[in-house]
N, C-alpha and C positions, 0 to 999 in steps of 0.2 A: 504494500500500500504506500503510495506516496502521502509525504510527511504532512503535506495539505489537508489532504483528507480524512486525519484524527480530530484536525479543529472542526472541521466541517461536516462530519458525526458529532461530533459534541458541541457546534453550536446549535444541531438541528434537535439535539435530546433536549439541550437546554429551553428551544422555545417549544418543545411538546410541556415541558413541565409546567410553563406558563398556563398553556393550551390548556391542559388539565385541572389544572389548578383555577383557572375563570370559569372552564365548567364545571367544575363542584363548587366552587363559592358563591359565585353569582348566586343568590337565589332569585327565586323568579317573580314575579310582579303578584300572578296569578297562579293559583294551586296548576298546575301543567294537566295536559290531556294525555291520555293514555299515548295516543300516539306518538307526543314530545316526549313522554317518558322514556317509551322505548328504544325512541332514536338516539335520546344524552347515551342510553346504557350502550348503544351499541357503538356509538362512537367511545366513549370511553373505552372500550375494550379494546376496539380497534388503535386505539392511542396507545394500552399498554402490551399489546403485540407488536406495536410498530418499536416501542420503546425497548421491548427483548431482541429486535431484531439488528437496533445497532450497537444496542450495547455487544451484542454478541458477534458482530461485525468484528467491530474496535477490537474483542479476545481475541478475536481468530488473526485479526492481523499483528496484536502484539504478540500474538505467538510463534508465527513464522518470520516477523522481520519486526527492526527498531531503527529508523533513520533520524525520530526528533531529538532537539532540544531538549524536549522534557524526561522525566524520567517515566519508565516503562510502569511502574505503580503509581504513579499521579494519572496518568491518563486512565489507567484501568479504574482506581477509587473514584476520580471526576465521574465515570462513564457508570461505573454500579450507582453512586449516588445518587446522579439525575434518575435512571433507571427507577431505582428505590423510588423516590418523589413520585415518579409518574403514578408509580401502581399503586401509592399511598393515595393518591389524588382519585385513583378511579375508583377506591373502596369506601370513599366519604359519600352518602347519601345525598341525593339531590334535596333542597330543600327550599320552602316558601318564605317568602321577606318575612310573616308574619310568623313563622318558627324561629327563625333567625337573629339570635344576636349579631352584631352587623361587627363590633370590632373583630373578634379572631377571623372572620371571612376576609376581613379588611388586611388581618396581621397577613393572612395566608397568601394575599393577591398582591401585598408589596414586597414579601420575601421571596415567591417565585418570579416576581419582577426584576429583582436585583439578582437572582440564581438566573436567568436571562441573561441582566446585562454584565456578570461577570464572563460568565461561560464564551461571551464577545469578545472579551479582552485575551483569554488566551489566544486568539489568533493573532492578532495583535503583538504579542510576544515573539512572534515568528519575524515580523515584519520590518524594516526600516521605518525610522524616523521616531518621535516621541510618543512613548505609552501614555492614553489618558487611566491616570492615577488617582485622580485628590484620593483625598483620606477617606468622601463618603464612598470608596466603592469598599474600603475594608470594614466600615462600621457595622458592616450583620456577624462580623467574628466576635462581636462582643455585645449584641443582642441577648439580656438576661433573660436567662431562663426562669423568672416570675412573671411574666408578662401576662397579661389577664386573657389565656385564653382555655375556654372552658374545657370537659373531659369527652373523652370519646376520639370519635374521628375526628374531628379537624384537630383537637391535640397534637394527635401522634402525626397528620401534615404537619402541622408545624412542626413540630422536631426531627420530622425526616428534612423538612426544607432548610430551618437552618445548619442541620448536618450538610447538605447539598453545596449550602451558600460556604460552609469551615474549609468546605474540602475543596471545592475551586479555588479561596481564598490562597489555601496552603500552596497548592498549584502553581498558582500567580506569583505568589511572595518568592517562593521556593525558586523561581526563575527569571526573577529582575536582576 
């Protein structure tokens, strides 16, 4: 595999995690019709098949060849983590505005936001010219863990997401 196309799996897992991550939070206006029920499930799934498919890409080629920069276990823990996120994202229940506390849907849709816009910056690391850095792109590595959001599944998204956001961070830092 050319060394291009590890960023380029992994910037495509990163905006599935997004992808996922706005449809399970989003909740919906209106209790959903049977039929839009059907269709989030099956696009979800369809999300975390797509998401076993490059992670397991990205193994298969870190297993017969290594041309990048980075090291051969940062790209595979980036590539299980977003992985991780996805399928953590497809197992949260759809739900109605009026079920919904709206902050942790809110935590969940800015952390996979920022698990987006890091997973961008490793390609970036590849590239000439100056990395965009400020400090807000490492501020999810110290996201406290009391943060008010409730039990259940979006929980445990958010702790797969900020695992997602530690682990690209490490990534990033590890190869400036």
């Amino acid at each position: 595999m050319r060394e291009s196309e590890y960023f380029d799996l992994l910037e495509v897992l990163g905006k599935l995690v997004f992808e996922s991550v706005e449809l399970a939070c989003r909740p919906s206006v209106r209790p959903a019709e049977p039929d839009t029920r059907r269709a989030n499930k099956a696009r979800l799934a369809d999300m975390a098949e797509k998401a076993d498919r490059l992670a397991g890409r990205i193994m298969k080629a870190l297993a017969s060849d290594f041309i990048t920069p980075m090291e051969r276990r940062d790209i595979s823990a980036v590539a299980l983590s977003l992985r991780r996120a996805v399928h953590t994202a497809c197992r949260v229940p759809r739900i109605s505005a009026a079920e919904c506390r709206m902050e942790p849907a809110v935590c969940c849709l800015k952390l996979a936001a920022l698990v987006e816009k890091y997973t961008g910056v490793l390609r970036k690391i590849n590239k000439k010219g100056p990395l965009p850095l400020p400090s807000a792109y490492f501020q999810a590595a110290n996201i406290p863990p009391g943060t008010p959001v409730g039990q259940g599944a979006i929980s445990r998204l958010y702790e797969r997401l900020c695992d997602a956001c530690e682990t690209v961070i490490h990534a990033v830092m590890g190869n400036i």
